[in-house]
C-alpha positions as CSV (number, residue, x, y, z in Angstrom):
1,X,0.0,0.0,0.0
2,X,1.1,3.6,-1.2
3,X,0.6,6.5,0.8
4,X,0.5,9.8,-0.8
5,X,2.3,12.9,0.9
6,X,0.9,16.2,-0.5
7,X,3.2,19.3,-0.2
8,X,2.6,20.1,2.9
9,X,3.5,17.1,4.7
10,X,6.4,16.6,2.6
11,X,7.5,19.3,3.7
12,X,6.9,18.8,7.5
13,X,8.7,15.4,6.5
14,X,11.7,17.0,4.8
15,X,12.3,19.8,8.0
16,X,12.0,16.3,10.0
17,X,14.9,14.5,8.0
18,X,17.2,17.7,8.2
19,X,16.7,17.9,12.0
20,X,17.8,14.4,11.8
21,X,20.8,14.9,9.8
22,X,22.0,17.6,12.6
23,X,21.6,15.9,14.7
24,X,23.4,12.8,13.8
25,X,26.2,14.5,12.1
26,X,26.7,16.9,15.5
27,X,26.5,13.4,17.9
28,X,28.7,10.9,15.4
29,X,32.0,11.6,15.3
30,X,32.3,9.3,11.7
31,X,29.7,11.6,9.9
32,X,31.7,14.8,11.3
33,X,34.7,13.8,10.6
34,X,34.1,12.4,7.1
35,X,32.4,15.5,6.1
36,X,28.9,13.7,5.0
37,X,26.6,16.7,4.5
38,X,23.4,16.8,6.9
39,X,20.8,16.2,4.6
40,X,22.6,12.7,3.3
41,X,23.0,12.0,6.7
42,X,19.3,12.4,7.5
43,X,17.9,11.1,4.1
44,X,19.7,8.0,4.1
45,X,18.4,6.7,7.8
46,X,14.7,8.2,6.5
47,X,15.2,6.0,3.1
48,X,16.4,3.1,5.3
49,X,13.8,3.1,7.8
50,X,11.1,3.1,4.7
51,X,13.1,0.2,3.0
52,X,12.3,-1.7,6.4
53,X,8.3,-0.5,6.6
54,X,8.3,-1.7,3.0
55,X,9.8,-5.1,3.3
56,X,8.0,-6.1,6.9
57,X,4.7,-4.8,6.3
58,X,4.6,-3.5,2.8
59,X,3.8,-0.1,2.8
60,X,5.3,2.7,1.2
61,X,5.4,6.6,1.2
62,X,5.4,8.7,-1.9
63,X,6.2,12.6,-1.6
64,X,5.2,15.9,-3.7
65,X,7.2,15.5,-6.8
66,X,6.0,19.0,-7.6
67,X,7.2,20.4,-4.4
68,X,10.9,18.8,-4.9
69,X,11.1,19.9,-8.2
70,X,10.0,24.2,-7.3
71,X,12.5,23.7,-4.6
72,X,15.3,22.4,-7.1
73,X,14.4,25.0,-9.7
74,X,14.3,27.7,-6.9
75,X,18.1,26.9,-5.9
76,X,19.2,26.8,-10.0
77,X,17.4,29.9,-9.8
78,X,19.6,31.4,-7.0
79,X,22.6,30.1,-8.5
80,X,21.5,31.9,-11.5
81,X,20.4,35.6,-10.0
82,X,23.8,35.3,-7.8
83,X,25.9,35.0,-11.6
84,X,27.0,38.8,-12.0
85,X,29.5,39.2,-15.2
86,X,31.8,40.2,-12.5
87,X,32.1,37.3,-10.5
88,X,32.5,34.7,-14.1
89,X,35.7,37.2,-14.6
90,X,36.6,36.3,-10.9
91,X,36.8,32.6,-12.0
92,X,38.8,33.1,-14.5
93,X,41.4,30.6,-16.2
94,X,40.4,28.3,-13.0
95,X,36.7,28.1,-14.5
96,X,37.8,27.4,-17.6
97,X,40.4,24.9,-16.4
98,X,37.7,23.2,-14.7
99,X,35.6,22.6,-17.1
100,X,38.3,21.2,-19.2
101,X,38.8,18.4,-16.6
102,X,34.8,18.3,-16.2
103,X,34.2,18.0,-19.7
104,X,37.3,14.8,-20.0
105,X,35.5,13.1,-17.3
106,X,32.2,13.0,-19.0
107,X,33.9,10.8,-22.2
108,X,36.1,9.0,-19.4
109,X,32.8,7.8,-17.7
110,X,31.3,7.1,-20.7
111,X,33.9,4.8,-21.7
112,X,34.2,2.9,-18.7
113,X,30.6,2.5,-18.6
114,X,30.2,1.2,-22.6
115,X,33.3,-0.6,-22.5
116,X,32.6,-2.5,-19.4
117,X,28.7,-3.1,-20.9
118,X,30.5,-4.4,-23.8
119,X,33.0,-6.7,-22.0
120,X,29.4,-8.2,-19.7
121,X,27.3,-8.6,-22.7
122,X,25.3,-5.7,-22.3
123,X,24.4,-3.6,-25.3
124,X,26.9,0.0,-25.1
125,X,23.6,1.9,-24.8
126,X,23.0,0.1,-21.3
127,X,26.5,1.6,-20.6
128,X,25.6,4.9,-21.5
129,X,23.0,4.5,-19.5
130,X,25.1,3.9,-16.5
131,X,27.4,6.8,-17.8
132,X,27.0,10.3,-18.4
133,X,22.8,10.5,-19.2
134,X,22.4,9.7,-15.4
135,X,25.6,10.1,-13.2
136,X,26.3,13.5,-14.5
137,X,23.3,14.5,-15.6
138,X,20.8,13.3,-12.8
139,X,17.5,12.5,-13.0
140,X,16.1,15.1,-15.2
141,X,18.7,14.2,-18.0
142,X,17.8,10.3,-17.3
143,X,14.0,10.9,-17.3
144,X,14.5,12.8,-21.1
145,X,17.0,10.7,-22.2
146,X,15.5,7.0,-21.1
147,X,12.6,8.1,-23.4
148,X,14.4,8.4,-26.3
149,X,16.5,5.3,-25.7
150,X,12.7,3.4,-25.2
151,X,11.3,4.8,-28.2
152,X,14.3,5.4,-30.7
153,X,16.5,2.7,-29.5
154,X,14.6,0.1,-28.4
155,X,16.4,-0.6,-24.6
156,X,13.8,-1.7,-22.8
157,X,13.0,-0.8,-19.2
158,X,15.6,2.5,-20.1
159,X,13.6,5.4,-17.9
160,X,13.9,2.7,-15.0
161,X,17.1,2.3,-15.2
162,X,18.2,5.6,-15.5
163,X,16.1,6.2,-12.6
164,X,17.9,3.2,-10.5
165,X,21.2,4.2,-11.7
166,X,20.7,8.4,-11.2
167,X,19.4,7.6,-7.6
168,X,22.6,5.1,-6.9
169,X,24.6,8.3,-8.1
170,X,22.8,10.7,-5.9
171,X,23.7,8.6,-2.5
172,X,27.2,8.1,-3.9
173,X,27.9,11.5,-5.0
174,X,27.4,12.8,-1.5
175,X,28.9,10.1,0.3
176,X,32.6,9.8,-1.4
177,X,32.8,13.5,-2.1
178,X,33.9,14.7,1.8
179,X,36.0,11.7,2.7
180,X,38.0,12.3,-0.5
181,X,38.5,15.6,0.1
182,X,39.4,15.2,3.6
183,X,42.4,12.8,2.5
184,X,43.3,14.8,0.1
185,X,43.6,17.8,2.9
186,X,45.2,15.6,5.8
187,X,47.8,14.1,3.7
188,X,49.2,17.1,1.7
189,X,48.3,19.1,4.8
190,X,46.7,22.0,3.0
191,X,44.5,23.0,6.3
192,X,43.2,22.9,9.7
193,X,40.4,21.2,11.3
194,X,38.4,23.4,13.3
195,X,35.6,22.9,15.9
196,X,32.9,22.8,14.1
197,X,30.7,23.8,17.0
198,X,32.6,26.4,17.6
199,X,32.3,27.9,13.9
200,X,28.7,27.4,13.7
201,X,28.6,29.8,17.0
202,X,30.6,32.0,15.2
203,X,28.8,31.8,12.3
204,X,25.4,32.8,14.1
205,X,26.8,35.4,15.7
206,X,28.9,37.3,12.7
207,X,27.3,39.0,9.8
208,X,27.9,38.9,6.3
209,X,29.1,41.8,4.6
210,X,29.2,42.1,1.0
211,X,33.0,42.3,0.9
212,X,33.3,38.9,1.7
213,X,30.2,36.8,0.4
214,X,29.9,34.3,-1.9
215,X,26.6,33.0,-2.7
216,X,26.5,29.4,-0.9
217,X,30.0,29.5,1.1
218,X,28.8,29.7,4.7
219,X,25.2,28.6,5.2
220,X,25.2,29.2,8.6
221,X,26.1,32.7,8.6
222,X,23.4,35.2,9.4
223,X,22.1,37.5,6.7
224,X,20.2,40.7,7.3
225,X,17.7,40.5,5.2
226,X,14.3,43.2,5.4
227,X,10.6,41.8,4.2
228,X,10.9,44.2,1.3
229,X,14.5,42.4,0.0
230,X,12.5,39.2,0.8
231,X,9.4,40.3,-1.8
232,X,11.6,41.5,-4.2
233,X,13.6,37.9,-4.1
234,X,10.6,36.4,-4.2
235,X,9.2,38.4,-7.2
236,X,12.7,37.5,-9.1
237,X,12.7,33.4,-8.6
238,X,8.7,33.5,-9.9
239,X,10.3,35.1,-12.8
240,X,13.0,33.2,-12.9
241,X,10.4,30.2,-13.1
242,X,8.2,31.7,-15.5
243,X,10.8,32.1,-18.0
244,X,11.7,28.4,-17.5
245,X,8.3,27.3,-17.8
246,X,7.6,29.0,-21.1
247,X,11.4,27.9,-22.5
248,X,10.6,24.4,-21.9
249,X,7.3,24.0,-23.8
250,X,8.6,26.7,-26.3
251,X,12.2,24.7,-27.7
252,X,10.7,21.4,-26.7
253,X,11.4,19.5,-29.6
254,X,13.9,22.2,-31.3
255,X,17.5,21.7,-31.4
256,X,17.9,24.1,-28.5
257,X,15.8,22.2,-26.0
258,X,17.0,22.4,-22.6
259,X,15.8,20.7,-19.1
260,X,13.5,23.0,-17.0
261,X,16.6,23.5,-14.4
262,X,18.5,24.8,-17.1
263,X,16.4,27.5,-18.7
264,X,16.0,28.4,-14.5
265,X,19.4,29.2,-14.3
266,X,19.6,30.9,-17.2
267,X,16.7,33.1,-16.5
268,X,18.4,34.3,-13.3
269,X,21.9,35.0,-15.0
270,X,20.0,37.0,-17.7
271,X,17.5,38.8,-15.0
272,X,20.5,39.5,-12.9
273,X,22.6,41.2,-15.6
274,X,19.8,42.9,-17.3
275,X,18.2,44.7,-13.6
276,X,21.9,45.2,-12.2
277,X,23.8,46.1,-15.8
278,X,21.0,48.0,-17.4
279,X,18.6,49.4,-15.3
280,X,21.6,49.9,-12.2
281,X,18.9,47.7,-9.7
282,X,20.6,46.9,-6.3
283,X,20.7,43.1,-6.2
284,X,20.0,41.4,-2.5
285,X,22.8,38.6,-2.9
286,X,22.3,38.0,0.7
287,X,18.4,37.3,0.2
288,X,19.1,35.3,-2.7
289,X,21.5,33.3,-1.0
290,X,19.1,32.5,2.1
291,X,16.8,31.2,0.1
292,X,19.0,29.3,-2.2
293,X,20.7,27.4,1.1
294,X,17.2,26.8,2.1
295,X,16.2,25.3,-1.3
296,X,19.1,23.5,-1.3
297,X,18.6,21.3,1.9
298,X,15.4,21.1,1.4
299,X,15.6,19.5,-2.2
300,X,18.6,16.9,-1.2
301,X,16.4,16.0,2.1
302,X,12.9,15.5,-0.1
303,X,15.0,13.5,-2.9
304,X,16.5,11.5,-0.6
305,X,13.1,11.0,1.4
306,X,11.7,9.7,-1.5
307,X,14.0,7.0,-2.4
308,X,12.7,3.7,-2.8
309,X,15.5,1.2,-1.9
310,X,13.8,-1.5,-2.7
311,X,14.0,-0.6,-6.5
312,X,17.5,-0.7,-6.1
313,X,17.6,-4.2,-5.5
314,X,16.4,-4.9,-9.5
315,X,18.9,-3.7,-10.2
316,X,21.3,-6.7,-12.3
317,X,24.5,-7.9,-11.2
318,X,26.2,-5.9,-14.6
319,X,24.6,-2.6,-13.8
320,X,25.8,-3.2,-10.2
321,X,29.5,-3.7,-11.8
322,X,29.7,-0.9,-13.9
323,X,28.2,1.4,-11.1
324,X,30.7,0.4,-8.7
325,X,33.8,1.1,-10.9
326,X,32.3,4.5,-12.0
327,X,32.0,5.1,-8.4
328,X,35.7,4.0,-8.4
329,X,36.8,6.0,-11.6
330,X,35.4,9.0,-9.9
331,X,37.0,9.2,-7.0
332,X,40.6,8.0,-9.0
333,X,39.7,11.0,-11.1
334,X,39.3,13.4,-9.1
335,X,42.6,12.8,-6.5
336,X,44.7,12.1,-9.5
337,X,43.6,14.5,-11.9
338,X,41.0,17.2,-10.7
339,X,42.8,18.1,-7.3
340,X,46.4,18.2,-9.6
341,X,44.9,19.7,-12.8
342,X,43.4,22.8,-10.2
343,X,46.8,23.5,-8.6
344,X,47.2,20.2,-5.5
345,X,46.1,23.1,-3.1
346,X,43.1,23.4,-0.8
347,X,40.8,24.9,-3.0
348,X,41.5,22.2,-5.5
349,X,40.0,19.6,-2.3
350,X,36.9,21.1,-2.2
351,X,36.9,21.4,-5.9
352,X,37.8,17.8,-6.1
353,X,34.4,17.0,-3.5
354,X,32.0,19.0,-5.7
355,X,33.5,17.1,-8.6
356,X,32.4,13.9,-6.9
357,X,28.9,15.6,-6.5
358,X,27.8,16.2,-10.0
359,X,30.2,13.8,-11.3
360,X,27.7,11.0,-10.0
361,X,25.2,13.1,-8.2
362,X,23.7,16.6,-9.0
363,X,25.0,19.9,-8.3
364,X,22.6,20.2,-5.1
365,X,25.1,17.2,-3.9
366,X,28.4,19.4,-4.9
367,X,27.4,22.3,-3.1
368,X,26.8,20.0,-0.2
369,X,29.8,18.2,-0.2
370,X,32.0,21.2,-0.5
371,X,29.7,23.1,2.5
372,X,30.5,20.0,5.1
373,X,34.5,20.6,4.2
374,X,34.3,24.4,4.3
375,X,32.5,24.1,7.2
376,X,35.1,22.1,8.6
377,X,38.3,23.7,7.0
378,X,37.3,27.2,6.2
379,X,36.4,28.9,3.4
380,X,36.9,28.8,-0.4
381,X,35.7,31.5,-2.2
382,X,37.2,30.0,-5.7
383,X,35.5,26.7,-5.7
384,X,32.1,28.0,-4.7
385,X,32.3,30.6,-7.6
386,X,33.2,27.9,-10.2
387,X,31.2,24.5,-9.2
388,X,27.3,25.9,-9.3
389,X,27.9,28.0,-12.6
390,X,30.4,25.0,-14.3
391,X,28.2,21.8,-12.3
392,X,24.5,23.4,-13.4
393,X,24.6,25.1,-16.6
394,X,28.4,24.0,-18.6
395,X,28.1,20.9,-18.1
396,X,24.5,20.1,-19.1
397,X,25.3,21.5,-22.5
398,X,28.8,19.9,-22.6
399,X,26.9,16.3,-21.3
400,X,24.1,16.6,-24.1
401,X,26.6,17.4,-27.1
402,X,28.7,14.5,-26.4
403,X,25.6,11.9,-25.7
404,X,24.6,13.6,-29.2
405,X,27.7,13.0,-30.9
406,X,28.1,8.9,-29.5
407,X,24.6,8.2,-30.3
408,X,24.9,9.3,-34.1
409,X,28.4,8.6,-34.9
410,X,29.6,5.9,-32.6
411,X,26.5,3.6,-31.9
C-alpha cells in the first residue's frame, strides 16, 4: 500500500529528516569527521527506515514531486540571479580549467561504462545509461534521455534504469565527495580542522558583509535581510520560473531544447545582468543566498526521502559492476587529476568533493559536499564561484553534445 504525501506534509517530512541529519552528524564523530553533509546523513536513515516499513509490512510513502522539483528550480534559480558578469571574470582561467577536466571526465565515464557493458554482454547503450545520461546529468537528463532510448532505440526498461542508476549516483555522489576531500587535505596538509561547534557559533553570531560573500560558502552565517528584500527575491525566482516554464514548452522538440533547471538558471543570469547592468537595480545577494541554502537542503532532504531502496535491488549484477567502478573512476579522477589539474592546493580539495557531487550526483550534492568541508576547514571563495555555474549550466550542454555525438556517430 502507497501512501500519498501532499506538499505540505512533505514538507513537514523534509524539515524532520534535516533535523535528523544535525543531529546525527553533530553526535557521530564518523559523519563529522568524514564530512557527510546533513541532509545525506538524515535522508539516508529516513530511506532506510522506509526500506524496512516496505519489506515487513509492505507499505510505502510517496512525496510531492512537484514540491521537490520548485524547490530544485528555486536553488538553480539562485545560482542563476547570484551570476554577475563580475564574479565569471573572478573565476577566470580556474573556471575554464575546470571545465576542461569536467568535460574529459564525462567521455572518461562514458567509456568505462560502454566498455565495461560491452565486455558483460550488455548492449553500449546500457553503458551509457550507467554513464553520463544519469551520473552527470541526474535525474532530469535520465528521465529525457531514457525516453528516447525506449522509443528510438529500443532498450527496454531504459527510464527505470536511469532512474535506478541516477538515484545510486545521488547517494554516492554525496557520500565519497567529503571523505575524499578530507584525505586529500590531511595528507598534503593544505588545512586545519576546526571545531565545528565552535564555527557554527561564530557563524550565528557574525554578519555577512558584502566584501566577503559568496553566494553558498557559509550557510550558517546570518544574513540581514528586510521583508521588502525578501518580496523582491521572491518576485525575481517567480520570474525566474516563469521564464523556464515557457522555455521548456517553447524549444521542446527544437534543437535548442533544454531541461526545465537549465532555462532556470539561465533566466536568473539574464535577470540579474539585465536589472543590475542596465537598469543599475541593487541586487540582495544576501536574500538570494538565504533562500537558495534553504532550497538547497530542502531539495537533497525531499529526494532522498523519496527514495525507494527496494527498486535498487532490481537492479542486475552488470549494472551493479559498472556502477561500482564509475563510483571508483570517480573518486581515482578526481585525487589524481581534478585536485592536480586545479593546482594540488586546498581549493582544488573542495573542488575535487564538488567534482564527486555532480560527477555521480547533481549539483545540489556538490554544493553539499563542499559546504560539510568548508564548514570544517574554512572557506573557499574560488571553488564555490566555479562549481554551481560549471556543475549546473556548462556541463549540461557539454553532457548533451557529447551523448549527441556517441549516439549518431559511434553507436
Amino acid at each position: 500500500m502507497d501512501f500519498k504525501f501532499n506538499a505540505f506534509y512533505t514538507l513537514i517530512a523534509a524539515v524532520i529528516v534535516l533535523l535528523l541529519g544535525r543531529f546525527l552528524v553533530n553526535k557521530i564523530d564518523f559523519l563529522r569527521r568524514y564530512n557527510i553533509p546533513e541532509p545525506v546523513a538524515g535522508g539516508l536513515v529516513a530511506a532506510f527506515i522506509s526500506l524496512l516499513v516496505h519489506n515487513i509490512w509492505g507499505y510505502s510513502i510517496s512525496t510531492s514531486a512537484e514540491l521537490q522539483t520548485s524547490f530544485m528550480l528555486i536553488f538553480f534559480a539562485s545560482i542563476g540571479l547570484s551570476a554577475n558578469f563580475a564574479k565569471l571574470k573572478e573565476g577566470g582561467i580556474g573556471l575554464v580549467i575546470f571545465l576542461g577536466c569536467v568535460s574529459t571526465f564525462i567521455v572518461v565515464q562514458n567509456s568505462v561504462g560502454m566498455g565495461l557493458a560491452s565486455l558483460l554482454g550488455l548492449d553500449p547503450l546500457i553503458g551509457l545509461i550507467a554513464g553520463s545520461i544519469t551520473l552527470t546529468g541526474g535525474h532530469g537528463t535520465a528521465g529525457a534521455w531514457g525516453e528516447i532510448l525506449e522509443t528510438q532505440h529500443g532498450i527496454q526498461g531504459a527510464l527505470a534504469l536511469g532512474m535506478a542508476s541516477a538515484t545510486f549516483g545521488l547517494i554516492i555522489g554525496g557520500i565519497i565527495g567529503g571523505p575524499l576531500a578530507k584525505l586529500l587535505i590531511n595528507r598534503y596538509k593544505l588545512a586545519t580542522e576546526t571545531n565545528a561547534g565552535a564555527r557554527n557559533n561564530q557563524d550565528d553570531n557574525h554578519v555577512a558583509n558584502e566584501q566577503e560573500f559568496v553566494a553558498f560558502e557559509n550557510p550558517h552565517q546570518v544574513r540581514l535581510i528586510t521583508a521588502d528584500n525578501a518580496i523582491t527575491t521572491l518576485g525575481m525566482f517567480a520570474a525566474c520560473l516563469a521564464f523556464a516554464e515557457f522555455m521548456t514548452a517553447f524549444s521542446k522538440g527544437t534543437w535548442f531544447e533544454l531541461p526545465t533547471f537549465v532555462w532556470t538558471l539561465a533566466g536568473g543570469v539574464i535577470l540579474r545582468n539585465v536589472l543590475e547592468g542596465v537598469f543599475k537595480v541593487n541586487i540582495f545577494d544576501r536574500a538570494i543566498d538565504v533562500f537558495g541554502n534553504a532550497s538547497l537542503s530542502l531539495y537533497l532532504a525531499m529526494a532522498l526521502l523519496s527514495l525507494k531502496l527496494w527498486q535498487l535491488a532490481d537492479l542486475a549484477g552488470p549494472l551493479v559492476v559498472i556502477l561500482t567502478a564509475q563510483t571508483l573512476t570517480m573518486g581515482l579522477y578526481a585525487a589524481f587529476v581534478t585536485f592536480r589539474v586545479m593546482g594540488k592546493n586546498y581549493d582544488a580539495a573542495v573542488l575535487s568533493a564538488g567534482h564527486c557531487g555532480f560527477g555521480m550526483g547533481a549539483t545540489p550534492t556538490a554544493v553539499a559536499n563542499m559546504q560539510a568541508i568548508t564548514n570544517m576547514y574554512g572557506p573557499s571563495h574560488k571553488a564555490f564561484l566555479i562549481v554551481p555555474l560549471c556543475g549546473a549550466f556548462f556541463v549540461d550542454l557539454i553532457n548533451a553534445t557529447v551523448i549527441q555525438m556517441i549516439l549518431k556517430f559511434i553507436v
